[in-house]
C-alpha positions as CSV (number, residue, x, y, z in Angstrom):
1,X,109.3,138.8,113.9
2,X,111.4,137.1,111.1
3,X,113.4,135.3,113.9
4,X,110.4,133.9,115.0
5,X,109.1,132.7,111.4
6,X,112.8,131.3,110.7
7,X,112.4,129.5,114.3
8,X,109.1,127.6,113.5
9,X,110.3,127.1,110.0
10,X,113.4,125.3,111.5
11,X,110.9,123.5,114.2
12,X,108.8,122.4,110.9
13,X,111.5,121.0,108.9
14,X,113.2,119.2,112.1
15,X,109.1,117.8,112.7
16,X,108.8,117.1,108.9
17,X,111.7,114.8,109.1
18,X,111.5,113.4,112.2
19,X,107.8,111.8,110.9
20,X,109.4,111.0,107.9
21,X,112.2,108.8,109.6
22,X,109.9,107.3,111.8
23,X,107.5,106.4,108.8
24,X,110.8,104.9,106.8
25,X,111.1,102.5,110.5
26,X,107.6,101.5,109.9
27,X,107.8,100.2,106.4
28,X,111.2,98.8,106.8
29,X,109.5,96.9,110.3
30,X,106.5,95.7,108.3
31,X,108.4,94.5,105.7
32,X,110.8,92.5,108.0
33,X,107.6,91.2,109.6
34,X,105.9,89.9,106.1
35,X,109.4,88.1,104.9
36,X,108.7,86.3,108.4
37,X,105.4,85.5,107.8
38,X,106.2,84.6,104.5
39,X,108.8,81.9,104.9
40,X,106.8,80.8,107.9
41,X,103.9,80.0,105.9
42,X,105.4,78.7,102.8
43,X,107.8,76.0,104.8
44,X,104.8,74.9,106.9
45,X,102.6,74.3,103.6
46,X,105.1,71.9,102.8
47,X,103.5,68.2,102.4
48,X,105.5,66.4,105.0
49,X,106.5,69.5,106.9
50,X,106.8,68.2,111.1
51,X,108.2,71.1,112.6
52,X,110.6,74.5,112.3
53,X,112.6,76.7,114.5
54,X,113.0,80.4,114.1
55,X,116.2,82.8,115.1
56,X,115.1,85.1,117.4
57,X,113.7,87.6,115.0
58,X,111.8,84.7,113.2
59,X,113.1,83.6,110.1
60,X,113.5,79.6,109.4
61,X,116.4,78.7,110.7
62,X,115.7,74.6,110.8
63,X,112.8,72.7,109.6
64,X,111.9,68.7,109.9
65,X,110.5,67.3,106.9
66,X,109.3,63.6,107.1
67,X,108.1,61.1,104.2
68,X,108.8,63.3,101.4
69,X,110.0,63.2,97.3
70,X,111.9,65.4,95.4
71,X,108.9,67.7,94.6
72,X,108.8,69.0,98.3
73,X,112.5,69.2,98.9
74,X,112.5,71.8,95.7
75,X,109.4,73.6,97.1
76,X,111.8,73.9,100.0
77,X,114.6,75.5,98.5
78,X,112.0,77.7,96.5
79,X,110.9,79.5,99.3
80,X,114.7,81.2,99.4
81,X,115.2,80.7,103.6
82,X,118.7,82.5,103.1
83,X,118.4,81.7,107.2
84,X,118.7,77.8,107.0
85,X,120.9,76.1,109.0
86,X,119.4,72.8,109.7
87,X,117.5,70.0,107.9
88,X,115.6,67.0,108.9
89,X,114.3,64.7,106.3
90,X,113.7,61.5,107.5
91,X,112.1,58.3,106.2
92,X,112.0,60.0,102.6
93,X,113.0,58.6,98.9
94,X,115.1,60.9,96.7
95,X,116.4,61.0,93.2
96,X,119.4,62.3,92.2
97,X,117.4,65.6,91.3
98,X,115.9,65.7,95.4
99,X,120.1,65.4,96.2
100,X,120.6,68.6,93.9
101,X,118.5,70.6,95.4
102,X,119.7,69.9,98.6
103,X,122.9,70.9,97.9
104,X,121.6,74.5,96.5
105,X,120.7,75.4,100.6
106,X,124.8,76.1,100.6
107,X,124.2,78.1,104.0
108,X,123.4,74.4,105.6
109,X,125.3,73.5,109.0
110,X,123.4,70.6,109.9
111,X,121.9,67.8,107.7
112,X,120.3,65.1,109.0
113,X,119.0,62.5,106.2
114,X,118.8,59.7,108.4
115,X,116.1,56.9,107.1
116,X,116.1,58.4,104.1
117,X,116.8,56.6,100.6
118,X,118.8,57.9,98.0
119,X,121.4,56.7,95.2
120,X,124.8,55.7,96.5
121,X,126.3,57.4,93.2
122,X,125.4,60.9,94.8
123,X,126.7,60.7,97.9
124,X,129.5,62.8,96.6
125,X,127.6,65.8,95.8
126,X,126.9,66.3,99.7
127,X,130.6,67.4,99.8
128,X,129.3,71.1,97.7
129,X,127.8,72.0,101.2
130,X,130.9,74.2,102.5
131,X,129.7,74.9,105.8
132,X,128.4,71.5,107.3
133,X,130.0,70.5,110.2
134,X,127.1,67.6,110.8
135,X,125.8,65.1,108.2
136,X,123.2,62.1,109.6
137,X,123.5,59.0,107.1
138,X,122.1,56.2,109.7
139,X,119.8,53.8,108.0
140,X,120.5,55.2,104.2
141,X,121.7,52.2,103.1
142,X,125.2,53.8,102.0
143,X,128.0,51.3,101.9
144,X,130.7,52.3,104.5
145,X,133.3,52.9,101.5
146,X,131.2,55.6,100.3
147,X,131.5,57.3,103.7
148,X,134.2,57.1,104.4
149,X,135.4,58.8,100.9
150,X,132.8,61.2,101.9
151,X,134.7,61.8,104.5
152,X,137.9,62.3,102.6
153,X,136.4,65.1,100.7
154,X,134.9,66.6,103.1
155,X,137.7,66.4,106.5
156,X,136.0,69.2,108.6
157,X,132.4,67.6,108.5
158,X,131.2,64.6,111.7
159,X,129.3,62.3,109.4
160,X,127.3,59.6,111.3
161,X,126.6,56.4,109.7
């Protein structure tokens, strides 16, 4: 008789944990599903905002922005994407402040700023994104010289101009 009792306690625990495991998969799933919808929503509220792509479990992982100012590109780098690899902004006018917060999305691969305007004196601060192997300057206006020393700082970056 006390076998038994000891056997269905066992059984109880074993089922008491098992629920409890699968109930610790369930929060950690929702919450990975919320940060999703989260940086989904915020990006695409962006004024500007064309389009975004998503890694295969959904966070941001490139987004288009066209016609914007400073204000949006720092609403951008607000919303935290720790995913980003790629961004678009096209046709846009940028301060010296729009340039700095560019350079805070460090994880960047891919920058393309063709069309867009910005101050030839900060050209150099591109050179604090470490992991860009792309840079788009077509139609920016920046004098070939600037590039090219660009270039010089940064050796292991393609930058079109």
């Amino acid at each position: 008789m006390e076998v038994a009792e000891d056997k269905k306690s066992l059984i109880s625990s074993r089922n008491r944990f098992l629920i409890s495991l699968v109930f610790a998969g369930l929060i950690v799933l929702l919450l990975m599903f919320w940060t999703v919808y989260q940086e989904q929503s915020t990006v695409a509220q962006i004024p500007g905002f064309v389009e975004s792509r998503q890694t295969i479990l959904g966070r941001v992982q490139a987004v288009h922005l066209n016609d914007v100012t400073d204000a949006e590109i720092h609403r951008l780098v607000l919303a935290d994407l720790g995913s980003l690899k790629s961004l678009q902004i096209s046709e846009s006018q940028l301060s010296a402040a729009g340039i700095d917060e560019i350079c805070q999305l460090d994880e960047l691969i891919f920058l393309n700023l063709a069309g867009t305007s910005f101050p030839e004196s900060e050209v150099s601060k591109l050179s604090q994104l470490n992991h860009l192997e792309k840079l788009d300057l077509t139609n920016c206006g920046i004098p070939s010289q600037v590039v090219i020393d660009l270039q010089k700082q940064i050796p292991n970056t393609r930058i079109f101009n």
